[in-house]
C-alpha positions in Angstrom: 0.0 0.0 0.0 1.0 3.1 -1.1 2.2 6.0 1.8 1.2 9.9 1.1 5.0 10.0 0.7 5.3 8.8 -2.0 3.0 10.5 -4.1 2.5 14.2 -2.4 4.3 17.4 -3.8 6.4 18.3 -1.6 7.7 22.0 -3.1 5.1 23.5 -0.9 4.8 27.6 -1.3 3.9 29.0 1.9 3.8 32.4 4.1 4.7 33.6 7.2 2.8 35.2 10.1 3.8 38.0 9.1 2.3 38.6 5.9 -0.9 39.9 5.2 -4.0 39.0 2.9 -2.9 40.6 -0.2 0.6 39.2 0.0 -1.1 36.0 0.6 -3.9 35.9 -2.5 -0.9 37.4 -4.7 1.0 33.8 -3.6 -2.1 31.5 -4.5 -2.8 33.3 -7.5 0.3 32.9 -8.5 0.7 29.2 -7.3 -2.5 28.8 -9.0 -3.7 27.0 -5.9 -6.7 27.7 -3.7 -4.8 27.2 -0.4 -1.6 28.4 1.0 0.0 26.9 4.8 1.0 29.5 6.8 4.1 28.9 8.7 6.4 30.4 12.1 9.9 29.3 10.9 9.2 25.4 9.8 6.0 25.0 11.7 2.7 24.9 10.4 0.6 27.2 12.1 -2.2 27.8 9.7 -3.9 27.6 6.8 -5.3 30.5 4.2 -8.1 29.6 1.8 -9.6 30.8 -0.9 -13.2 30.8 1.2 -11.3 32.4 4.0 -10.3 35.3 2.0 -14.0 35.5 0.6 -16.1 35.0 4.5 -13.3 36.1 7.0 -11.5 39.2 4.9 -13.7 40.2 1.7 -17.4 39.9 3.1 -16.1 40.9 6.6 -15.3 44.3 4.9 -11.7 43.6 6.0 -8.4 45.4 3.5 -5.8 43.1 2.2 -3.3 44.7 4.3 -5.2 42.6 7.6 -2.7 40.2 9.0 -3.1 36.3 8.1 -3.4 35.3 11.4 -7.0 37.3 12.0 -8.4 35.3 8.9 -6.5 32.1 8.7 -7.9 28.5 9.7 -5.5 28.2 12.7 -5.8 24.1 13.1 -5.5 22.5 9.7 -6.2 19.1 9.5 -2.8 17.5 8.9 -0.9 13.5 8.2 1.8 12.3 8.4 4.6 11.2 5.7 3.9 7.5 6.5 0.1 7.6 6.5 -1.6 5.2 4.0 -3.2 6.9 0.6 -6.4 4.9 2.2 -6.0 7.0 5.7 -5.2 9.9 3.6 -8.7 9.7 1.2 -10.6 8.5 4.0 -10.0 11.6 6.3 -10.6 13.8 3.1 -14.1 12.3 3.3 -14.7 12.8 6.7 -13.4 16.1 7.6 -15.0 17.1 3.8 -11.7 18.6 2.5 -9.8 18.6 -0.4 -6.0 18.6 0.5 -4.2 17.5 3.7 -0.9 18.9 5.0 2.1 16.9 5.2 3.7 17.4 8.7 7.1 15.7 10.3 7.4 16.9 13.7 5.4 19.9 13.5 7.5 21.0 10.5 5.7 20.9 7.1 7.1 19.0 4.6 4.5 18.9 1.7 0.7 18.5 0.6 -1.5 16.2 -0.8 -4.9 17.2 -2.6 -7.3 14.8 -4.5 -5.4 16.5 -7.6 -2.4 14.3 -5.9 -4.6 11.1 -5.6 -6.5 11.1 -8.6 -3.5 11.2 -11.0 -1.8 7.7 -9.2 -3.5 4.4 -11.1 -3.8 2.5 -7.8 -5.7 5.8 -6.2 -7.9 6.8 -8.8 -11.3 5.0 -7.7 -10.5 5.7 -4.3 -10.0 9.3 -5.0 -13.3 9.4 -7.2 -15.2 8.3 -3.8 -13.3 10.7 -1.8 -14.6 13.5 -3.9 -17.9 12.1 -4.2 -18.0 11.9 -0.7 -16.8 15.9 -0.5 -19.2 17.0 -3.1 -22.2 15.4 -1.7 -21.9 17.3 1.5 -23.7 21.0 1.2 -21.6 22.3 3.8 -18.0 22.0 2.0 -14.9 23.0 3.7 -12.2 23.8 1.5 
């Protein structure tokens, strides 16, 4: 059985507590992704979506210059290295999200989304329920 090692990406772009919403959506957009960890030194702290920009920031009439911290997801669901692709799609499912941080003793290390799992041959059908199982719910976290 496969481990999220071996298939996540592991050049991860990230920021820092320190930076602020615009610096932030300027990194995704540029990453073309619709989540970026935030991180104090190696450590994962946080997490900055796309829906967290558009609830916490945008529709809470916040500027870009507000610090990360006041709009970030502060405990992202995270794995480990050596967890199973199975684990990996089956807390996906449950938690109704679409990537999971990669963490090795608190430090990040890389990501996995369903992008990640649908593009491996021996994790395509799970990955097809994992989103099935995301999509279904009305309440999606992202």
């Amino acid at each position: 059985m496969k481990s999220i090692r071996e298939i996540m990406t592991t050049n991860v772009d990230y920021c820092t507590t320190l930076d602020n919403v615009y610096e932030a959506a300027v990194k995704m957009a540029e990453g073309d992704v619709g989540a970026i960890p935030i991180c104090q030194e190696s450590k994962l702290v946080g997490v900055l979506t796309d829906r967290d920009i558009a609830i916490r920031c945008v529709a809470g009439k916040k500027p870009g210059s507000t610090k990360i911290t006041d709009v970030m997801t502060k405990v992202p669901i995270t794995i480990s290295p050596e967890t199973s692709v199975t684990e990996a799609e089956d807390l996906m499912a449950e938690k109704q999200i679409r990537r999971l941080f990669v963490v090795e003793q608190d430090s990040l290390i890389g990501v996995v989304s369903l992008g990640d799992l649908a593009v491996h041959k021996d994790t395509n059908m799970a990955a097809a329920h994992a989103l099935t199982e995301i999509s279904e719910n009305q309440h999606i976290q992202h």
